[in-house]
DRENDREN-644352 format. One record per atom (N, C-alpha, C, CB): x, y, z; residue in one letter; atom name. Coordinates in steps of 0.05 Angstrom, whole numbers, plus 32768, in hexadecimal, padded with zeros to 4 digits. Glycine has a CB too. Layout:
BEGIN
{X:X	Y:Y	Z:Z	residuo:A	atomo:CA}
...
//
This chain:
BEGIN
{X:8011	Y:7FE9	Z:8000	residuo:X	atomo:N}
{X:8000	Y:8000	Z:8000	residuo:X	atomo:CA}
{X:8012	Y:8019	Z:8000	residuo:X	atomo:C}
{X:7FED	Y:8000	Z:8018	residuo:X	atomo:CB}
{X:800A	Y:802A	Z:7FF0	residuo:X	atomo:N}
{X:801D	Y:8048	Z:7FEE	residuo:X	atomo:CA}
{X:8009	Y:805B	Z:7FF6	residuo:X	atomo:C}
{X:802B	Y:8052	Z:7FCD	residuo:X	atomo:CB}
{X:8014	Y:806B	Z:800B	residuo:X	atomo:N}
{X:8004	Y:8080	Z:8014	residuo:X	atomo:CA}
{X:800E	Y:809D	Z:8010	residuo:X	atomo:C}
{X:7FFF	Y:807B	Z:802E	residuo:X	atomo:CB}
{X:7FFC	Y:80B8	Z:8008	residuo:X	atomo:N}
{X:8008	Y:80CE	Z:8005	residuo:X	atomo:CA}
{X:7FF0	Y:80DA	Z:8013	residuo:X	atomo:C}
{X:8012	Y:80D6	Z:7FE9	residuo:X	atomo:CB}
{X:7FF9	Y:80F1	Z:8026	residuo:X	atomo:N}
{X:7FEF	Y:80FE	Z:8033	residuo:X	atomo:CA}
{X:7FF5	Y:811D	Z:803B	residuo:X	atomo:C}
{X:7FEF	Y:80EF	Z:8043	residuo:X	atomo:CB}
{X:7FE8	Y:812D	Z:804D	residuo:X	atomo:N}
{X:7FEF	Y:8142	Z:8060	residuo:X	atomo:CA}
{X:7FE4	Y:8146	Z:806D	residuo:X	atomo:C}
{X:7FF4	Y:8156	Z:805B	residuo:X	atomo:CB}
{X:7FEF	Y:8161	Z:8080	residuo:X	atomo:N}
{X:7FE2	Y:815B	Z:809B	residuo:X	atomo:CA}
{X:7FDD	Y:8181	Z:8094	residuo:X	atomo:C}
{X:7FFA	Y:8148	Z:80BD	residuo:X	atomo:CB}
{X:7FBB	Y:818A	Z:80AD	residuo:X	atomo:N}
{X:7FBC	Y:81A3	Z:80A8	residuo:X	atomo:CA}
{X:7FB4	Y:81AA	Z:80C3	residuo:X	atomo:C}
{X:7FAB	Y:81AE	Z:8091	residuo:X	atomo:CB}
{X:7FC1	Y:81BE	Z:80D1	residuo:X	atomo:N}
{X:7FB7	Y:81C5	Z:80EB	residuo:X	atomo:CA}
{X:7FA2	Y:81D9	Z:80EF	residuo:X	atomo:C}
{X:7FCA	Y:81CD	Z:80FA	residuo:X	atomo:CB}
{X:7F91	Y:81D1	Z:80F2	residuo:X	atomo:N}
{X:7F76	Y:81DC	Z:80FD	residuo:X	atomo:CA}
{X:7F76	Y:81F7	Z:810D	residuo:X	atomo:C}
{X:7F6A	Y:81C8	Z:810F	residuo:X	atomo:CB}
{X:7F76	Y:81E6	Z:8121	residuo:X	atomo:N}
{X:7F7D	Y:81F9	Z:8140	residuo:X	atomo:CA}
{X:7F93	Y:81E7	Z:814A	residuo:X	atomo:C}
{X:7F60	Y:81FD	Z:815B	residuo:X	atomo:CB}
{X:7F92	Y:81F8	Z:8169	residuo:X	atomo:N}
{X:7FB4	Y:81FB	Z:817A	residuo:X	atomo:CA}
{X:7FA8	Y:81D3	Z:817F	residuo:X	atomo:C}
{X:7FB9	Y:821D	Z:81A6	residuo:X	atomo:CB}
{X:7F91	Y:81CF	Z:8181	residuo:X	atomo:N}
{X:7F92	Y:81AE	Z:8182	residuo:X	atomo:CA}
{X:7F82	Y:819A	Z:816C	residuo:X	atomo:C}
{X:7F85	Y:81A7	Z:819E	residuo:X	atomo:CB}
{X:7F7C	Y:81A7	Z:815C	residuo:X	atomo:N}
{X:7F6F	Y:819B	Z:814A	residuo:X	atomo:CA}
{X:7F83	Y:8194	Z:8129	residuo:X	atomo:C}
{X:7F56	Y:81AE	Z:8147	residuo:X	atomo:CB}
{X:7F7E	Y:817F	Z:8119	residuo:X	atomo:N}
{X:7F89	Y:8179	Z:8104	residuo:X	atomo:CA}
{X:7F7D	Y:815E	Z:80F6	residuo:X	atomo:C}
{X:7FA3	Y:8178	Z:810C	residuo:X	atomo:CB}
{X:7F7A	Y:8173	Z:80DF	residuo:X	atomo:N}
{X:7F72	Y:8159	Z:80CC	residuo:X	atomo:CA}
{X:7F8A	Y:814D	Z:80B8	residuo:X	atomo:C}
{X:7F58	Y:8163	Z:80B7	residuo:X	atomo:CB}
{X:7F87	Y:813A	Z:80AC	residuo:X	atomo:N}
{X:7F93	Y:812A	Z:809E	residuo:X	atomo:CA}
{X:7F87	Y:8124	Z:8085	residuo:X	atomo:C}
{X:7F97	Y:8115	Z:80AC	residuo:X	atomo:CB}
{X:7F92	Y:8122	Z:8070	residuo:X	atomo:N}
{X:7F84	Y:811B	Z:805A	residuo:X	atomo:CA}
{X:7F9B	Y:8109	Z:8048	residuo:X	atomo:C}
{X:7F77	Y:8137	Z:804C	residuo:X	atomo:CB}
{X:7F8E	Y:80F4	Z:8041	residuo:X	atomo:N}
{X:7FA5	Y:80DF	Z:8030	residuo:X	atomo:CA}
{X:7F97	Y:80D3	Z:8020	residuo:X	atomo:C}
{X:7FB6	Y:80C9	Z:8040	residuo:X	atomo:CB}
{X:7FAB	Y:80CD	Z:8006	residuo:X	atomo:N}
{X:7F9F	Y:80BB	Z:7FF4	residuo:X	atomo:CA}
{X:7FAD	Y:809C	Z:7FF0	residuo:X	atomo:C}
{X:7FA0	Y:80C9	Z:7FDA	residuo:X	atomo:CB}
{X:7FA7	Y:808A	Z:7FEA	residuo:X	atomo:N}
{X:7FB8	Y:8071	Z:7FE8	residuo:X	atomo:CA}
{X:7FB0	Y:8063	Z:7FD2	residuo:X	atomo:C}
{X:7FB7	Y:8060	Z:8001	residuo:X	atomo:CB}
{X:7FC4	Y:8051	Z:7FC8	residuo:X	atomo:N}
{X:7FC0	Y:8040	Z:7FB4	residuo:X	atomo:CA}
{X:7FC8	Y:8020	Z:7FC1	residuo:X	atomo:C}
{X:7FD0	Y:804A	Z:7F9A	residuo:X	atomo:CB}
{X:7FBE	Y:800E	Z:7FC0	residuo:X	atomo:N}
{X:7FC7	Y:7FEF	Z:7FCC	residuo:X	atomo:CA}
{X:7FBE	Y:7FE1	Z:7FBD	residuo:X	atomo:C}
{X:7FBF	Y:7FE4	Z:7FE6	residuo:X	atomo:CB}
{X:7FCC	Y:7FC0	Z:7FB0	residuo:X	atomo:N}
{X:7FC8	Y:7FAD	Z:7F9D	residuo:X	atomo:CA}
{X:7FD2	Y:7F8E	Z:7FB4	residuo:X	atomo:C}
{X:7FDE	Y:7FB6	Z:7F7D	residuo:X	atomo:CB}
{X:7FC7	Y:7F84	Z:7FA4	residuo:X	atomo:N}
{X:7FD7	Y:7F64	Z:7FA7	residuo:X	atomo:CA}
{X:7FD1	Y:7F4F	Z:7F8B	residuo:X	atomo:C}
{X:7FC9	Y:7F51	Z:7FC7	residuo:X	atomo:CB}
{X:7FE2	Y:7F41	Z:7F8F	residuo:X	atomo:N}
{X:7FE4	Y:7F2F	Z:7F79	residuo:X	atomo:CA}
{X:7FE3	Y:7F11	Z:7F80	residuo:X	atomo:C}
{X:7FFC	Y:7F34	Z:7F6B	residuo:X	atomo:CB}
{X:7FD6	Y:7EFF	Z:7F74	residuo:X	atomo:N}
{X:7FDD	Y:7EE9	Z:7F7D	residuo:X	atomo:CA}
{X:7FE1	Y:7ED6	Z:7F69	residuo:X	atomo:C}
{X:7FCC	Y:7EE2	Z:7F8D	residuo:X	atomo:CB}
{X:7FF2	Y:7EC9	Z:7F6D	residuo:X	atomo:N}
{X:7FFD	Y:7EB5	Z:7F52	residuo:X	atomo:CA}
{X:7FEC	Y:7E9E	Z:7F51	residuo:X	atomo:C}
{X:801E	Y:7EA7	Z:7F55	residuo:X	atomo:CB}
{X:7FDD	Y:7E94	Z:7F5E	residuo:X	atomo:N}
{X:7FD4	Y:7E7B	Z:7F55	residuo:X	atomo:CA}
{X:7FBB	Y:7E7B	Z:7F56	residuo:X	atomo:C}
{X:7FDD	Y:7E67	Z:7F62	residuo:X	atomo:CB}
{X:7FAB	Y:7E94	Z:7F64	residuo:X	atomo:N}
{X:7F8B	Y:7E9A	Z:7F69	residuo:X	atomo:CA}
{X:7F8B	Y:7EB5	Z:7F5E	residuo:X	atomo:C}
{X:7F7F	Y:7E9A	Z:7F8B	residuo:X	atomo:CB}
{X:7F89	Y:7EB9	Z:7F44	residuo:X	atomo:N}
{X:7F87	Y:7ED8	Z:7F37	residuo:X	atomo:CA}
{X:7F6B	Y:7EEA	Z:7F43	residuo:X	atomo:C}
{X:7F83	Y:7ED6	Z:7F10	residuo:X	atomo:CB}
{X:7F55	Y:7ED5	Z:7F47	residuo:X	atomo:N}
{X:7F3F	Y:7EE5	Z:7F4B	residuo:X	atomo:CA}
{X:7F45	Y:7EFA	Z:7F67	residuo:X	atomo:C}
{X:7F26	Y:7ED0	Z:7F4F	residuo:X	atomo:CB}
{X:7F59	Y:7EEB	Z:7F75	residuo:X	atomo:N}
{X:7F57	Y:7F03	Z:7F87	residuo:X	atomo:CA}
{X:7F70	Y:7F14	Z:7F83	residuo:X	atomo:C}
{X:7F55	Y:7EFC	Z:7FA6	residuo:X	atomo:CB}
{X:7F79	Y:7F18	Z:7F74	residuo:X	atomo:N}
{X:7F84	Y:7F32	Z:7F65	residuo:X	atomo:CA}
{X:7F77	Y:7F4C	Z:7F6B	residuo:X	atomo:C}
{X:7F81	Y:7F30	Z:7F46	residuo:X	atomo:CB}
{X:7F86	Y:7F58	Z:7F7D	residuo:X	atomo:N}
{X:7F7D	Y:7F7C	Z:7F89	residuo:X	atomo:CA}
{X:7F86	Y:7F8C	Z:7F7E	residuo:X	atomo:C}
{X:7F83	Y:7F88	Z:7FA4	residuo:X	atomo:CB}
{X:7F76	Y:7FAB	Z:7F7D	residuo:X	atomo:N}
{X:7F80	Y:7FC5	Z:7F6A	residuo:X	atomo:CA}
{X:7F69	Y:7FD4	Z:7F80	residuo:X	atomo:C}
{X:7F79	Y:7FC5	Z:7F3E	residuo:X	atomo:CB}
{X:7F74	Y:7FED	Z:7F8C	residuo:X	atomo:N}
{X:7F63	Y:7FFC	Z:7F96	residuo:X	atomo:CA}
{X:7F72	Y:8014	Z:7FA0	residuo:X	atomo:C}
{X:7F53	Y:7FED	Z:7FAA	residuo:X	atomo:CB}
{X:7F63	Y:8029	Z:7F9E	residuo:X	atomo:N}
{X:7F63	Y:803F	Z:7F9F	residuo:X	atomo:CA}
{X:7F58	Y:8053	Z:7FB4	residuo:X	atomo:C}
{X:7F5B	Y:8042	Z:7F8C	residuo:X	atomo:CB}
{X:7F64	Y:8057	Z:7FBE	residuo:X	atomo:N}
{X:7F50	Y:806F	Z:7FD6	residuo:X	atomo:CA}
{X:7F58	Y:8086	Z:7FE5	residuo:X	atomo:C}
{X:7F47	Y:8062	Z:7FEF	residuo:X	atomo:CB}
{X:7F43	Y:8096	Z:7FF0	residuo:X	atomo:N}
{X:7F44	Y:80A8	Z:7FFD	residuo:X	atomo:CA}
{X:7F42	Y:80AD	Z:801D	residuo:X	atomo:C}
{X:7F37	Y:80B2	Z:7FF1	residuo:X	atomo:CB}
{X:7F4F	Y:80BC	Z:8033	residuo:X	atomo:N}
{X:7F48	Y:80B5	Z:804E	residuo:X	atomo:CA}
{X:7F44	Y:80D6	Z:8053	residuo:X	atomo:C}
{X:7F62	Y:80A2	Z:8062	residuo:X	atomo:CB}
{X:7F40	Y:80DA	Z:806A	residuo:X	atomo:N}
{X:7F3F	Y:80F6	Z:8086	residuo:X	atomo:CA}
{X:7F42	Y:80ED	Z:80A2	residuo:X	atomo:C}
{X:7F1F	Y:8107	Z:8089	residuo:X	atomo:CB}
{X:7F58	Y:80F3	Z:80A5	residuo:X	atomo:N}
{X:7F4A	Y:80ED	Z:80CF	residuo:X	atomo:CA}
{X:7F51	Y:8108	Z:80CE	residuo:X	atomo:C}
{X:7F61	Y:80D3	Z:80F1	residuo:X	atomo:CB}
{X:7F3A	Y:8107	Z:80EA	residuo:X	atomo:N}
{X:7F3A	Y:8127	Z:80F7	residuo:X	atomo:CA}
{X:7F42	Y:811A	Z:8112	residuo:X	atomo:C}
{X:7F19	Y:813E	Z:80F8	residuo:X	atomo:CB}
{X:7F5B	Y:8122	Z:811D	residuo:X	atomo:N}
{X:7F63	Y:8126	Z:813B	residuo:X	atomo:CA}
{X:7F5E	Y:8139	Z:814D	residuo:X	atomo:C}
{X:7F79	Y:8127	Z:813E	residuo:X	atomo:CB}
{X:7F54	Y:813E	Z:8168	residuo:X	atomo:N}
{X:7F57	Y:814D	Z:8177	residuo:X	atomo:CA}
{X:7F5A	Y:814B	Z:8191	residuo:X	atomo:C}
{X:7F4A	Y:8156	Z:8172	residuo:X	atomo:CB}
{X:7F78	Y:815C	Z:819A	residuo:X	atomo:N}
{X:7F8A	Y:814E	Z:81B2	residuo:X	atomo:CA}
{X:7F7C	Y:8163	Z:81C7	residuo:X	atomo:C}
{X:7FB4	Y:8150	Z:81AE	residuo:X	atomo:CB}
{X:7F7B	Y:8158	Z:81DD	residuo:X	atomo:N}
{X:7F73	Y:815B	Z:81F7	residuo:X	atomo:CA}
{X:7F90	Y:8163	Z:8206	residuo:X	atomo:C}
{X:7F65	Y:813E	Z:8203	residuo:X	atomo:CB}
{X:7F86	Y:8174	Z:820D	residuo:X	atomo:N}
{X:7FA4	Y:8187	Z:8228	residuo:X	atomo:CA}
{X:7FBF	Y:8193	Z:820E	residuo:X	atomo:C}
{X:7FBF	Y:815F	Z:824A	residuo:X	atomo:CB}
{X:7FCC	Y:819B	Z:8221	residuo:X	atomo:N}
{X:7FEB	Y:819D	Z:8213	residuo:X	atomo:CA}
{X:800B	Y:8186	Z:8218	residuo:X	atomo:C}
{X:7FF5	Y:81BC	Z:821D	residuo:X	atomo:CB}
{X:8014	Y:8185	Z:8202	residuo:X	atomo:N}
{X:802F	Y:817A	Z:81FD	residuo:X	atomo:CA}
{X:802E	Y:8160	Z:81F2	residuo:X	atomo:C}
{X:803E	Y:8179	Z:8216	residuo:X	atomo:CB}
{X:8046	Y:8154	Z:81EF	residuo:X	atomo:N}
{X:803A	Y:8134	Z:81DB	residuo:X	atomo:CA}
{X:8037	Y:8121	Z:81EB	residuo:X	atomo:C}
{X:804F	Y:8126	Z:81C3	residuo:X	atomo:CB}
{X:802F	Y:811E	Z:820A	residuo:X	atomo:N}
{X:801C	Y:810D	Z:8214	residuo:X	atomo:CA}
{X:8009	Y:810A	Z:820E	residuo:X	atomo:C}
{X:8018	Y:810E	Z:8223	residuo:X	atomo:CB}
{X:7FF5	Y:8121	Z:820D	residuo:X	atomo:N}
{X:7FDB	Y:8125	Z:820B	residuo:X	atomo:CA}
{X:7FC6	Y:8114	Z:81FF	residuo:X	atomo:C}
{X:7FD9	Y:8138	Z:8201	residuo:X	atomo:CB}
{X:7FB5	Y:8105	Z:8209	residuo:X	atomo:N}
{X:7FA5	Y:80F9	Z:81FE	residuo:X	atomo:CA}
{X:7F97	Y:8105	Z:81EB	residuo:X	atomo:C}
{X:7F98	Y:80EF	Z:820D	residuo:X	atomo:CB}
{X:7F8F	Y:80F5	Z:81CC	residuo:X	atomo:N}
{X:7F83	Y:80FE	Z:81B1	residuo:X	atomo:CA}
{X:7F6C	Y:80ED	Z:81AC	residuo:X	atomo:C}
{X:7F96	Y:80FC	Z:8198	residuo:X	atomo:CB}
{X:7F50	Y:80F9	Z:81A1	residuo:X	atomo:N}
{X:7F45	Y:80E6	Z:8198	residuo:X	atomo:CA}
{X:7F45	Y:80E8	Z:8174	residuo:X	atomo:C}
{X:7F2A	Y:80E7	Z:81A6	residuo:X	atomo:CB}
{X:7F3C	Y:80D0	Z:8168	residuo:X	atomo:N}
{X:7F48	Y:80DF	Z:814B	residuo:X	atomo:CA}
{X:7F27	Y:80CE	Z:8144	residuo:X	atomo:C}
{X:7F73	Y:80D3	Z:8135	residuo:X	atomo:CB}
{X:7F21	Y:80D7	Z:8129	residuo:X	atomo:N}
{X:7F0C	Y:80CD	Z:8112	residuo:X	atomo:CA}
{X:7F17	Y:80CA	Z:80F8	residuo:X	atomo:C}
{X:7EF4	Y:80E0	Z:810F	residuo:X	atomo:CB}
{X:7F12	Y:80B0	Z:80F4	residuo:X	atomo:N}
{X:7F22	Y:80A9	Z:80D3	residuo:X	atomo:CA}
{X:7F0F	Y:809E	Z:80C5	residuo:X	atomo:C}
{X:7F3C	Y:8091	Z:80D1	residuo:X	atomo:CB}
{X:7F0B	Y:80A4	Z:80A6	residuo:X	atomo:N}
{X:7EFD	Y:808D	Z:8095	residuo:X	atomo:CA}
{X:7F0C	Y:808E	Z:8077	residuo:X	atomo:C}
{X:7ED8	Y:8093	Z:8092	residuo:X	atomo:CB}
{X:7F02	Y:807E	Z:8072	residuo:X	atomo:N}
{X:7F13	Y:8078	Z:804E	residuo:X	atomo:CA}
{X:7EFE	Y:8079	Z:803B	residuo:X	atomo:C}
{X:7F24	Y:8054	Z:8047	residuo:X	atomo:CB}
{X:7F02	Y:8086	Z:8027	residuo:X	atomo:N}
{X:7EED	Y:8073	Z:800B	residuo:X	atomo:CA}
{X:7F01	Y:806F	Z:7FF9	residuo:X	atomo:C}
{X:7ED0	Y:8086	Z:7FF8	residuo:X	atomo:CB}
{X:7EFD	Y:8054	Z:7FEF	residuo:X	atomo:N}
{X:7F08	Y:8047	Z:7FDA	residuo:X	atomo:CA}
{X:7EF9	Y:8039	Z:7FC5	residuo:X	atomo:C}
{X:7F16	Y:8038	Z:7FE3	residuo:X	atomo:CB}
{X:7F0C	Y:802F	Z:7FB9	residuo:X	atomo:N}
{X:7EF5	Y:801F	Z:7FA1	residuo:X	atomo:CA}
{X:7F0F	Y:8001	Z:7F9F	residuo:X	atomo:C}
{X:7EEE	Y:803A	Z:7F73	residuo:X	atomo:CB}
{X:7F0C	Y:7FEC	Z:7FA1	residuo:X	atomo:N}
{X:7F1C	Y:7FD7	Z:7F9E	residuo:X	atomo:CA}
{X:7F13	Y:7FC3	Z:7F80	residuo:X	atomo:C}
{X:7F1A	Y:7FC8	Z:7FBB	residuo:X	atomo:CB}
{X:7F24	Y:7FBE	Z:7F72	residuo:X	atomo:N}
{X:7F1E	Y:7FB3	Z:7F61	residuo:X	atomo:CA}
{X:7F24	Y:7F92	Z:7F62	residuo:X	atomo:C}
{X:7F28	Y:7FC2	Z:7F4E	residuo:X	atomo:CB}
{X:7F13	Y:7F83	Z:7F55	residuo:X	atomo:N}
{X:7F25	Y:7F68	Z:7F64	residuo:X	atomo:CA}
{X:7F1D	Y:7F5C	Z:7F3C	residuo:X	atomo:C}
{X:7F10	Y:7F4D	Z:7F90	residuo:X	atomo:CB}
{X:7F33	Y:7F48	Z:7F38	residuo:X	atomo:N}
{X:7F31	Y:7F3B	Z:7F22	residuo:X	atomo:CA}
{X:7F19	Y:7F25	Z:7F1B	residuo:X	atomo:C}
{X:7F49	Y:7F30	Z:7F20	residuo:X	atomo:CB}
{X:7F02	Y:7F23	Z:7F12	residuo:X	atomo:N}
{X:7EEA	Y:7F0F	Z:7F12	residuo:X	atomo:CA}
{X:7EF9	Y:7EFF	Z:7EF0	residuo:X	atomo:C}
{X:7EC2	Y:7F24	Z:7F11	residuo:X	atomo:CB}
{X:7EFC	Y:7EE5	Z:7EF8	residuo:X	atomo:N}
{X:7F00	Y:7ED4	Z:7EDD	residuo:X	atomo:CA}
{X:7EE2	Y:7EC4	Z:7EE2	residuo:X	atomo:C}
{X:7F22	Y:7EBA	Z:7EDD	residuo:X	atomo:CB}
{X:7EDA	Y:7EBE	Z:7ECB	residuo:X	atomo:N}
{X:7EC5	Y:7EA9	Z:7EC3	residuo:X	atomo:CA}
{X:7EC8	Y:7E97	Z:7ECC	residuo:X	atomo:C}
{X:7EC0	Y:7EA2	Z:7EAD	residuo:X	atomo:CB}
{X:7EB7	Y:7E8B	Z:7ED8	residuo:X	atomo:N}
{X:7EB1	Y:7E6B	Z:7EE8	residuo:X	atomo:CA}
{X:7EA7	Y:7E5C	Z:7ED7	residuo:X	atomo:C}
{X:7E9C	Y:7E69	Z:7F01	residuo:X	atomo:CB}
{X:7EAD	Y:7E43	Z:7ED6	residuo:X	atomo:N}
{X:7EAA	Y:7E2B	Z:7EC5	residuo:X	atomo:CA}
{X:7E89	Y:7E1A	Z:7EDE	residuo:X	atomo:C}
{X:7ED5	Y:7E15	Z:7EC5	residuo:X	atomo:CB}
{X:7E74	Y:7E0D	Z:7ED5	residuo:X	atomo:N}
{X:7E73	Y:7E06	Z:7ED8	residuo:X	atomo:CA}
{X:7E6F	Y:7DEA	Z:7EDC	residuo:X	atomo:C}
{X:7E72	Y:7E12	Z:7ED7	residuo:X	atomo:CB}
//
């Protein structure tokens, strides 16, 4: 999986994140599960008190689209 991202500060405790990623797999002897997918994320963090103890709670989600290889079944 390759990830590219940044980070933007909000406020003195707040920060969002925004990243994109690409991830595959391959498999040599079972093609159907052959992966290709694409996606997008955000977490929003926000740290409680000051300094880098401080407890954070964060919110993350992704949308993607995954592609997987379908070969024809014999019946």
């Amino acid at each position: 999986m390759s990830r590219i991202g940044n980070n933007f500060q909000l406020s003195r405790n707040l920060r969002v994140s925004l990243a994109a990623d690409v991830r595959g797999q391959l498999w040599d002897r079972f093609d159907a599960f052959d992966e290709l997918g694409a996606g997008a994320s955000v977490d929003l963090r926000y740290r409680f008190g000051l300094g880098r103890q401080a407890p954070w709670i964060s919110l993350e989600d992704r949308a993607g689209y995954d592609r997987f290889r379908e070969t024809a079944r014999s019946s």
